[in-house]
Structure formats: C-alpha cells, structure tokens
DOLOZA-388753 format. One line per field, with one value per residue: residue number from 1; x, y, z of N, C-alpha, C, O in turn. Coordinates in steps of 0.2 Angstrom, whole numbers, plus 5000, padded with zeros to 4 digits. Example, Ala and Ser with C-alpha at 12.3 -4.5 7.8 and 13.67 -1.06 7.14 Angstrom:
2
i	[1 2]
n_u	[5066 5064]
n_v	[4972 4989]
n_w	[5039 5035]
ca_u	[5062 5068]
ca_v	[4978 4995]
ca_w	[5039 5036]
c_u	[5066 5064]
c_v	[4984 5000]
c_w	[5039 5039]
o_u	[5071 5067]
o_v	[4983 5006]
o_w	[5042 5040]
END
This chain:
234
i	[1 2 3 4 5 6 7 8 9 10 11 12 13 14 15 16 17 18 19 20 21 22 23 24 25 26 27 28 29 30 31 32 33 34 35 36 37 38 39 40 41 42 43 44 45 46 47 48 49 50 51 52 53 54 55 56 57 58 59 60 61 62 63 64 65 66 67 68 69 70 71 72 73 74 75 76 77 78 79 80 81 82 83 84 85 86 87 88 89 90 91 92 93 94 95 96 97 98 99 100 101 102 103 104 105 106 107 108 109 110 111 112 113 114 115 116 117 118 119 120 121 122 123 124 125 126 127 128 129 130 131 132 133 134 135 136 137 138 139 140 141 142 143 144 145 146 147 148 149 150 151 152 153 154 155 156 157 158 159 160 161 162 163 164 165 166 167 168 169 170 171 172 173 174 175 176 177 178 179 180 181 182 183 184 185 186 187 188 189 190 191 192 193 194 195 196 197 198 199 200 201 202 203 204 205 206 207 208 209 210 211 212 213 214 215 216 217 218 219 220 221 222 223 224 225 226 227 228 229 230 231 232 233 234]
n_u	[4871 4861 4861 4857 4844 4838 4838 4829 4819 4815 4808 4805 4799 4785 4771 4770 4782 4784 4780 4789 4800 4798 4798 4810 4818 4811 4814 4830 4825 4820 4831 4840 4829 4830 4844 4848 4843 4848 4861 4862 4859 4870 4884 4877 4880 4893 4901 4908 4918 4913 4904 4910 4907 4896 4896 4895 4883 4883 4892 4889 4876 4881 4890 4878 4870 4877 4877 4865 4857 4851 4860 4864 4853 4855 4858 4842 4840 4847 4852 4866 4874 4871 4879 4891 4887 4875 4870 4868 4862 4851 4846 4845 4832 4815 4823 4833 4822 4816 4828 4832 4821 4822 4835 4832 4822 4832 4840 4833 4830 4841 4844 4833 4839 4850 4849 4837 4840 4849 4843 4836 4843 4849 4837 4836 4829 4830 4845 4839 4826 4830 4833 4823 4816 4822 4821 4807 4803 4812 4806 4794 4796 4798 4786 4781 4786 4782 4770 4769 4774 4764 4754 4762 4760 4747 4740 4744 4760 4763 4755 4755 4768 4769 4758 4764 4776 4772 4764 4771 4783 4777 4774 4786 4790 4783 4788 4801 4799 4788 4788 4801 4801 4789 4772 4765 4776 4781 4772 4772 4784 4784 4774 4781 4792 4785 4781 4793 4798 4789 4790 4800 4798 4791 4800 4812 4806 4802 4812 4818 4810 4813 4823 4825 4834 4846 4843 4852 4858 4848 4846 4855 4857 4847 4845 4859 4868 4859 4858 4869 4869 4862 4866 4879 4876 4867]
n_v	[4995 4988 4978 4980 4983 4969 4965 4972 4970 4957 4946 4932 4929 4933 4941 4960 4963 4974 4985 4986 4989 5000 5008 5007 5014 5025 5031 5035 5044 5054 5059 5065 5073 5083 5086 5096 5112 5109 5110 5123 5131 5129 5133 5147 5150 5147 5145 5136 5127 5125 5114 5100 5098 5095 5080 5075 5071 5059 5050 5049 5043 5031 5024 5021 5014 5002 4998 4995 4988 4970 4956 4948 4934 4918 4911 4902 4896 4881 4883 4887 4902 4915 4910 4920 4918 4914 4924 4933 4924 4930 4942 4941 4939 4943 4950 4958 4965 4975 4978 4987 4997 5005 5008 5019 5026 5031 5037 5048 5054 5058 5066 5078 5082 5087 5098 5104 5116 5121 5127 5134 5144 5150 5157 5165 5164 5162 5156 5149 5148 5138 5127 5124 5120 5105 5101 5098 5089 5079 5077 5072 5062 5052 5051 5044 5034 5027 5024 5018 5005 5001 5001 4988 4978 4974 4974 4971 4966 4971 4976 4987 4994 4997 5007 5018 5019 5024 5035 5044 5049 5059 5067 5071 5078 5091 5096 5100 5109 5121 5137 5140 5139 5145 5142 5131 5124 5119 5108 5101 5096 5090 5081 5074 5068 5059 5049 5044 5039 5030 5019 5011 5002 4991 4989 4983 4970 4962 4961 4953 4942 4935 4929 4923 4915 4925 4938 4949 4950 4954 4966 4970 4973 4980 4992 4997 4996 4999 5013 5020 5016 5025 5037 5036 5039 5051]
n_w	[5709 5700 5709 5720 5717 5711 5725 5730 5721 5720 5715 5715 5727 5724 5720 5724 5719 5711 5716 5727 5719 5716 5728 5730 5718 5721 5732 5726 5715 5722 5727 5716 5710 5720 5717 5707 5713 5726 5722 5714 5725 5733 5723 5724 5736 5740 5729 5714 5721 5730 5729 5732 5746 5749 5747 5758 5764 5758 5760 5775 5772 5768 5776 5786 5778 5777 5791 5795 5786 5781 5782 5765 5759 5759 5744 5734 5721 5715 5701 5691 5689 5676 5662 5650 5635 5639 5641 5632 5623 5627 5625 5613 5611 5622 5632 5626 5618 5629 5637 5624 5625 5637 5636 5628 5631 5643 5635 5632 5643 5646 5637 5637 5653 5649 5639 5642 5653 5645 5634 5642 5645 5633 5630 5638 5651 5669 5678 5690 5685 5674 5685 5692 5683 5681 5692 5693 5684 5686 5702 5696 5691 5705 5709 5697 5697 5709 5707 5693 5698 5706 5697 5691 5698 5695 5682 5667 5660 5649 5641 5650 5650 5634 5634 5642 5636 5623 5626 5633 5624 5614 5625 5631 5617 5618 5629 5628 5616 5617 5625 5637 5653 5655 5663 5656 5651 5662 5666 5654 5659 5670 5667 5657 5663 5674 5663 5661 5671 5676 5671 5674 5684 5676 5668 5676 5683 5674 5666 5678 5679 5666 5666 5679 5686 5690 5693 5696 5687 5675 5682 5679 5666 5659 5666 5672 5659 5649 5653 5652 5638 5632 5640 5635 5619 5620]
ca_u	[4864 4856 4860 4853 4837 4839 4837 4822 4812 4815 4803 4803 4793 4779 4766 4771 4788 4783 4778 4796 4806 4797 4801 4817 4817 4805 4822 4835 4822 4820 4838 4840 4825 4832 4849 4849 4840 4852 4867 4860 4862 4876 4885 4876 4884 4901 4907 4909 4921 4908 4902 4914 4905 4887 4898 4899 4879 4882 4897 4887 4872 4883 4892 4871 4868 4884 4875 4858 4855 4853 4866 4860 4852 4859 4855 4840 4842 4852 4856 4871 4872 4871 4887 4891 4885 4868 4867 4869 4856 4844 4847 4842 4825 4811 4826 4833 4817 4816 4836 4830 4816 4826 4840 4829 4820 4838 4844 4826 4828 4849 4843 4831 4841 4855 4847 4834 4843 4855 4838 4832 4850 4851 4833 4834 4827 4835 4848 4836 4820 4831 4836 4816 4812 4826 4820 4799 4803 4814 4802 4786 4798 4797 4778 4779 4789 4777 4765 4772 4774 4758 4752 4765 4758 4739 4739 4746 4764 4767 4750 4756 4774 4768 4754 4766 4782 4769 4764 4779 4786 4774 4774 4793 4793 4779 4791 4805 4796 4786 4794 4806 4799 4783 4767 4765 4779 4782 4766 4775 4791 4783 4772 4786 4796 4779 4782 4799 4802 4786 4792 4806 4796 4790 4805 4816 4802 4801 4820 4822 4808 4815 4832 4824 4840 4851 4841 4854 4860 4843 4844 4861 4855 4841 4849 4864 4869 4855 4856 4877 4870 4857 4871 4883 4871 4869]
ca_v	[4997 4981 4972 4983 4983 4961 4965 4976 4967 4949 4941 4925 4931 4933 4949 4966 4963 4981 4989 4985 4990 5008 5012 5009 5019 5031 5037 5038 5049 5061 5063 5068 5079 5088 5089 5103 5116 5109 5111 5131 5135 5129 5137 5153 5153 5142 5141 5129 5123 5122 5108 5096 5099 5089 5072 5073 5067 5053 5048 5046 5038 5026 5022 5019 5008 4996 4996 4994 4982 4965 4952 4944 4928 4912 4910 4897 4891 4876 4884 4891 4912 4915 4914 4926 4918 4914 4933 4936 4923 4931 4950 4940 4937 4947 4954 4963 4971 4978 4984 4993 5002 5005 5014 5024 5029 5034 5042 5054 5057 5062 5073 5082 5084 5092 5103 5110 5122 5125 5131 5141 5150 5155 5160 5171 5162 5162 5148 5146 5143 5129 5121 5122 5114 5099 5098 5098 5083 5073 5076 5069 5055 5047 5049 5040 5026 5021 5023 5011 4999 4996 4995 4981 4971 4975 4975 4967 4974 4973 4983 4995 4997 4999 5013 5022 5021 5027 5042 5047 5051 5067 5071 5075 5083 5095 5098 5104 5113 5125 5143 5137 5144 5145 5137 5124 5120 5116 5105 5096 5092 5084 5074 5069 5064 5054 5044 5043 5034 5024 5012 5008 4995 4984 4986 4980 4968 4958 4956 4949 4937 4932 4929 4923 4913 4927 4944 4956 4952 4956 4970 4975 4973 4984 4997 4998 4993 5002 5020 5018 5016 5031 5043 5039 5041 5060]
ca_w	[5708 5700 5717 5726 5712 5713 5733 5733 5718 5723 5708 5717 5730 5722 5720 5724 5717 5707 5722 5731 5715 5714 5733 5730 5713 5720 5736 5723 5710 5725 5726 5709 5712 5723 5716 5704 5718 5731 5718 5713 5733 5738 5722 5725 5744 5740 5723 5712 5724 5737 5728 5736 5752 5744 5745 5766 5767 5752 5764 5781 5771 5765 5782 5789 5775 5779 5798 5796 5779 5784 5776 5761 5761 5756 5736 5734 5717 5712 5695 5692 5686 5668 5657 5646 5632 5641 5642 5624 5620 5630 5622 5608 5612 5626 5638 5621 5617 5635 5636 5621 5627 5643 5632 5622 5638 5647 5632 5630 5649 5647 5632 5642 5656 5646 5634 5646 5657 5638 5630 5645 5645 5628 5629 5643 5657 5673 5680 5695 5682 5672 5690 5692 5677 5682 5698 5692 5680 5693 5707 5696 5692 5711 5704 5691 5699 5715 5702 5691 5703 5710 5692 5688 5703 5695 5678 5661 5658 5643 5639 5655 5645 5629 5633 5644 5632 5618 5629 5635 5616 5613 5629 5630 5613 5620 5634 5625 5611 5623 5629 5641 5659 5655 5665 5649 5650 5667 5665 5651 5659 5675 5664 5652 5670 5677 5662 5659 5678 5677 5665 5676 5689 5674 5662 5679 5685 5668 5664 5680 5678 5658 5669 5686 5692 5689 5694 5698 5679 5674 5681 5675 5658 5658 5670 5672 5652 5647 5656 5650 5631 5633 5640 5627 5614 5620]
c_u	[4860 4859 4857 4844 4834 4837 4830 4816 4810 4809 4799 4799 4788 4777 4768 4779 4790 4783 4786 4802 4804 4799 4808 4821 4817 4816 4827 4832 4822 4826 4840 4837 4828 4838 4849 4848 4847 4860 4870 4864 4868 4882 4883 4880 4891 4905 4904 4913 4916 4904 4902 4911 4899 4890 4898 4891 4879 4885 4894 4881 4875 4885 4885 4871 4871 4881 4869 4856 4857 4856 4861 4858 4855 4854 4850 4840 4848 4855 4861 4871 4874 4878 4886 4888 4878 4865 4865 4864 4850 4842 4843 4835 4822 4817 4829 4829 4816 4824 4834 4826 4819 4831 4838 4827 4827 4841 4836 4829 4836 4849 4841 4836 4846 4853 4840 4836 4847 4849 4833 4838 4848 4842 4829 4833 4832 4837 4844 4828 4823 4833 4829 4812 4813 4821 4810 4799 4809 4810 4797 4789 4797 4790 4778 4783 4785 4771 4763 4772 4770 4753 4756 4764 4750 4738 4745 4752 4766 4763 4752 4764 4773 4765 4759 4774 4779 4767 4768 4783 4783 4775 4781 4794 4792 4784 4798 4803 4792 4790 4796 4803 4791 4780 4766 4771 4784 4778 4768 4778 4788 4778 4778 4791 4792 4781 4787 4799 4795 4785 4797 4804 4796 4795 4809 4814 4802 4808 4820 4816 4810 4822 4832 4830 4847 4847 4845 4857 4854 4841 4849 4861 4852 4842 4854 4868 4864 4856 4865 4875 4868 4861 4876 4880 4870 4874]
c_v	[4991 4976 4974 4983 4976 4963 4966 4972 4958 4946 4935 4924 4933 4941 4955 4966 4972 4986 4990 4990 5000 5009 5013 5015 5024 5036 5039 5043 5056 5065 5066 5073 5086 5092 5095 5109 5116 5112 5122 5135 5134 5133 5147 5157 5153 5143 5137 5124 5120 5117 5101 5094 5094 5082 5070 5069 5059 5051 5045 5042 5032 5021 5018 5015 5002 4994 4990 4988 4977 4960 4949 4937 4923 4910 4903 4894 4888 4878 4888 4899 4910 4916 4919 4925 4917 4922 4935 4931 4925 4938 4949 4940 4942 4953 4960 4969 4975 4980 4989 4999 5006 5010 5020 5028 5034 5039 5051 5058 5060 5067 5078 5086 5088 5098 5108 5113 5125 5129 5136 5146 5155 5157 5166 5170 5161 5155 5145 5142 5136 5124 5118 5117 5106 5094 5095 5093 5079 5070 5072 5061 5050 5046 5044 5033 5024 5024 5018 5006 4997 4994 4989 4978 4971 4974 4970 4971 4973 4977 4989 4998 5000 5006 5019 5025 5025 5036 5045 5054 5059 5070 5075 5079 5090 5098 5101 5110 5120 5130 5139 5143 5144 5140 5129 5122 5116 5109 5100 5091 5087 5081 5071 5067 5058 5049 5041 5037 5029 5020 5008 5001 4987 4982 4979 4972 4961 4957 4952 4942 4931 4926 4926 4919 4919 4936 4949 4955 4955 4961 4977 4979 4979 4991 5000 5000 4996 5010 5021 5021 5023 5037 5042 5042 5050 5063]
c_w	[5706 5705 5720 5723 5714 5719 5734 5729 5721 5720 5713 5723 5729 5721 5725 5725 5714 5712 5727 5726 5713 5720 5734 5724 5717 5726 5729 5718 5715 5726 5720 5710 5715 5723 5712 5710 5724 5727 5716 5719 5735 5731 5722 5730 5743 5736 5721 5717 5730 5737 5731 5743 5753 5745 5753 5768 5763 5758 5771 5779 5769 5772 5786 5786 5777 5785 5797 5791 5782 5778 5772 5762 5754 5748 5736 5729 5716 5705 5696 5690 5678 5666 5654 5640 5633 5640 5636 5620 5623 5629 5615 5604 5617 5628 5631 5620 5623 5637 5630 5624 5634 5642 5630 5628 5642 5641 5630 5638 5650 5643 5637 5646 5656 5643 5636 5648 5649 5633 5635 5645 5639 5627 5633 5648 5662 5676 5686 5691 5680 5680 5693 5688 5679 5686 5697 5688 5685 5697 5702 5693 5696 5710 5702 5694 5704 5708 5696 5693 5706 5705 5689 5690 5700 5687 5673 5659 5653 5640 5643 5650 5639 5627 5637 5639 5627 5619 5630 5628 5616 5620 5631 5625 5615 5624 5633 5620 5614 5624 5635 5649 5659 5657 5662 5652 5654 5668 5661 5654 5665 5673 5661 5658 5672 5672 5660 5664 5677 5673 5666 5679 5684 5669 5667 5680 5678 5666 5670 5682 5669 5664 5678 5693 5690 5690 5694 5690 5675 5674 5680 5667 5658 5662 5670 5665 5647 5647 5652 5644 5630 5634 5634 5621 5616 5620]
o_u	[4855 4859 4854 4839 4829 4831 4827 4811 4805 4804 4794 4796 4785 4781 4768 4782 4796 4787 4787 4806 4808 4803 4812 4825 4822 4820 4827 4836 4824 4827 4843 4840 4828 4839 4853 4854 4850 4863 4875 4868 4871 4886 4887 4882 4895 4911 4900 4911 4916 4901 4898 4912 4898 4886 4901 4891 4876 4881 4896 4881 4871 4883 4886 4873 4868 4881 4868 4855 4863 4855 4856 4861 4855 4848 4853 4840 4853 4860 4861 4865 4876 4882 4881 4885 4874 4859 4860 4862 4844 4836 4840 4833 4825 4816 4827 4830 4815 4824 4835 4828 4815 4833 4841 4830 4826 4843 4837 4829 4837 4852 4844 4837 4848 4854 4838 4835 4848 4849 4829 4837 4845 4841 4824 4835 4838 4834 4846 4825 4820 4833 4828 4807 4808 4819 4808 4793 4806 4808 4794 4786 4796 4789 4775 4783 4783 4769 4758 4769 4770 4748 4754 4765 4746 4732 4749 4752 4772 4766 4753 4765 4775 4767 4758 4776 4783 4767 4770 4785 4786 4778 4780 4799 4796 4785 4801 4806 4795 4796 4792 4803 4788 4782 4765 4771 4789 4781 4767 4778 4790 4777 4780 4794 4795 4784 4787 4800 4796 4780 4798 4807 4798 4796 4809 4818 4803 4809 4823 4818 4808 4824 4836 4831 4853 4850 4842 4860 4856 4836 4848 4864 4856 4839 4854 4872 4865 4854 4863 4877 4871 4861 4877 4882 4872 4873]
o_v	[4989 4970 4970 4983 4975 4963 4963 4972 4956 4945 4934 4919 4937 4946 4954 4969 4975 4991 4995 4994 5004 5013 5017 5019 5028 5040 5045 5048 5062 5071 5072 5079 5092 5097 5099 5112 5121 5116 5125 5139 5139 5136 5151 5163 5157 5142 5133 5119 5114 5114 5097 5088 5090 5078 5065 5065 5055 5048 5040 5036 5027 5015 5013 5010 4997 4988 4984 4982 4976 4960 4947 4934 4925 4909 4898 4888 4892 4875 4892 4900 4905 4921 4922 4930 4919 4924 4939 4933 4923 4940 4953 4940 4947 4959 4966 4975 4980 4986 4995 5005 5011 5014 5025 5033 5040 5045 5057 5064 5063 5072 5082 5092 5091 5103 5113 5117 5131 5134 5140 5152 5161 5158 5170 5174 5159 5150 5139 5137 5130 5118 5113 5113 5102 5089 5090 5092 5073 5065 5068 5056 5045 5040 5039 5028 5018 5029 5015 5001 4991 4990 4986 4973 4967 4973 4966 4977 4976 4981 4995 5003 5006 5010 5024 5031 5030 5041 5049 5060 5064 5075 5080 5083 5095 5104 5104 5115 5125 5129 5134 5149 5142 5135 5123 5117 5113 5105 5094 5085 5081 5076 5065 5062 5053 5045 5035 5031 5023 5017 5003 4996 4982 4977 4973 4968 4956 4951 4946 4937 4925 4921 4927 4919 4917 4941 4954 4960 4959 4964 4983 4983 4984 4996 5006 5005 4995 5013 5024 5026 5027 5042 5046 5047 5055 5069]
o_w	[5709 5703 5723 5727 5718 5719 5738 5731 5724 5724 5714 5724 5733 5722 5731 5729 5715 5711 5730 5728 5711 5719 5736 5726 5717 5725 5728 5717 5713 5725 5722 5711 5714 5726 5715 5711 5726 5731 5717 5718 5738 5734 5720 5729 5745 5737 5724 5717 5733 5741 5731 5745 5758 5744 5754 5772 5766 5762 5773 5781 5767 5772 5788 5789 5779 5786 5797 5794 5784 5772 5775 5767 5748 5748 5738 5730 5716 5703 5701 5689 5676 5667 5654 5638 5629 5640 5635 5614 5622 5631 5612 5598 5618 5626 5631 5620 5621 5639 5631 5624 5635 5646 5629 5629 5644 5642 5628 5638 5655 5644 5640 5645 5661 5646 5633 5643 5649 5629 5633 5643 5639 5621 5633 5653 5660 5676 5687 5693 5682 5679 5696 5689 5679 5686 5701 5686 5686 5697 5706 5694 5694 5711 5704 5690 5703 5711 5695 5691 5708 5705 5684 5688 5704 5686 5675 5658 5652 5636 5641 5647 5637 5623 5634 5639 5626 5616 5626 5629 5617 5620 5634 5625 5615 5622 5638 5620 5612 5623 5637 5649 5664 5656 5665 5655 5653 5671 5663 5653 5666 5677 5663 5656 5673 5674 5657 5663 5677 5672 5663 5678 5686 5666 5665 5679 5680 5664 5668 5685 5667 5664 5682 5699 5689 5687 5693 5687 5671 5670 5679 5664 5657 5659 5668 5665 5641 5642 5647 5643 5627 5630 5630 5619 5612 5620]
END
C-alpha cells in the first residue's frame, strides 16, 4: 500500500501530487463502500461460507494489475533510503505529529466501523440498516478524498488539516450519539466519513514531502503504521 501511495503521489513532480493521491484513495474507499451491502447479499444467498466466493474478483483484479501497470522508473535520487534511525529521528519532529493524527484518525474511523452495526443491533435496527450505515459513511469517504486532494494542491495544508481534523471530532460523536437508523443520523455518519477520508491526501502528501528521498517510507509511517496503531487501539 505505501508503494503503491509513493507511485500515485510522486511529490517530486510537482502540483497536483493531492489530486493523484485522492484518485487512488478515492477506488480503494469505493471498495470498502461497497463492501458491507455486497457482504449482506451474498450471506443472505450463500452463507457465511459463501463469503469465500467475494475473493475470485480481488484475484482476477490482481492478475490485470501485474499486466497493465507500467514498471517502475529508475529511482532519481542519489541519496540513499532512510535507516532506521533516520526514521526514528523524523517521528520525532513534523512526520510524528502527522503519524499521530493519522492514528487517531484510523482509530475513530475503526471504532465507528465496529460499534455501528453492534449499536444498531442491540437497538433493534435491522442488519441491512447497519450495513447501510457502513456503506453511507465509506461511500462519502471517496468524497472526502478527491475532495481532499484538490484542496491539498490549492490551499495551505496545515490550515486544510487542522480545520478538517477539528471538524471531524463533533461530527463523529453526533454520529454515534443519534437513534441508530434514523435520517440524522445517516447525515451524521456520511459527514463524519467526508471528513474522516479527507485528511488522507495532505496527511500522505506532507510525510512524504518531510521524507522526499524516501516516499514510500513516508508513506508507510503515516499509513500503514498508523492504521495498524488505530486498529489495535480498538
């Protein structure tokens, strides 16, 4: 995942780095999106077991990718990749504060994703509302990522980060707090999604400029290392 992040942002090409890093976001958010609804159906038809089944489109999109993706290009910087300690002095300064906010982020949007559908249950609501809910805070996520992205190539990101980390906050309590099912609080959950995913372009965006000979670490930190921390913590 942060190679393929490194691939699609590519910092060193200049201006609409944001814009690159959201289209790539934005497909894997639809997938998500659409995963709970598609998961509902096919145990409705199948089973649990009929789940097994869901892994045959991952398997031929993977097989396409290996065709079509053109090979990388030859690395242009002469510096060498970050050691390990270079990593651990760089956690200690900006790239830090942006792994935090990146964790705290993954761990609000792993809560959610847990404890929605377990408080539509025990409240009565049907398993096809919570996979609606899922699915109505995923989808506004691919929102909030090309949206993200074309304010990270236009605007100031540490003001765009700040104002959307800060909204974000109420707007997911609202989101939980709310009758489960209800109009509200459908409204909540694809705001508190919009801003969950649109903090991803300039968190990515900005490590892997702190880190610019070394981008797919940048974008391991922030990502990979980041979403990791956020699920364990739930």
């Amino acid at each position: 995942l942060a190679t393929a992040a490194a691939m699609s942002a590519r910092v060193s090409e200049g201006k609409g780095s944001g814009l690159r890093m959201s289209l790539f976001s934005f497909g894997g958010t639809m997938g998500y999106a659409f995963g709970p609804l598609v998961a509902v159906g096919v145990v409705s038809l199948a089973g649990m077991k009929g789940l097994i089944w869901t892994m045959i489109p991952a398997l031929l999109v993977g097989v396409i990718l290996f065709r079509v993706l053109p090979a990388d290009r030859p690395h242009s910087s002469a510096s060498p990749p970050l050691s390990p300690r270079a990593v651990l002095r760089n956690l200690m300064g900006p790239l830090g504060v942006i792994f935090a906010i990146s964790a705290l982020a993954a761990f609000v949007q792993r809560v959610f994703l847990t404890m929605a559908p377990i408080i539509a249950a025990e409240s009565g609501v049907s398993e096809a509302m919570g996979a609606l809910t899922l699915s109505i805070y995923l989808g506004a996520q691919g929102a909030g990522t090309i949206t993200g992205g074309m304010l990270t190539d236009r605007v100031d990101r540490v003001k765009l980060l700040t104002v959307i980390t800060a909204t974000a906050v109420p707007i997911h309590m609202m989101a939980i707090w709310v009758a489960p099912g209800s109009p509200i609080a459908l409204l909540f959950a694809a705001g508190a999604g919009f801003l969950n995913m649109a903090m991803l372009p300039p968190i990515v965006v900005m490590a892997q400029e702190i880190v610019p000979d070394s981008t797919a670490v940048g974008s391991g930190i922030v990502m990979g290392l980041a979403w990791a921390v956020g699920s364990n913590a739930v």
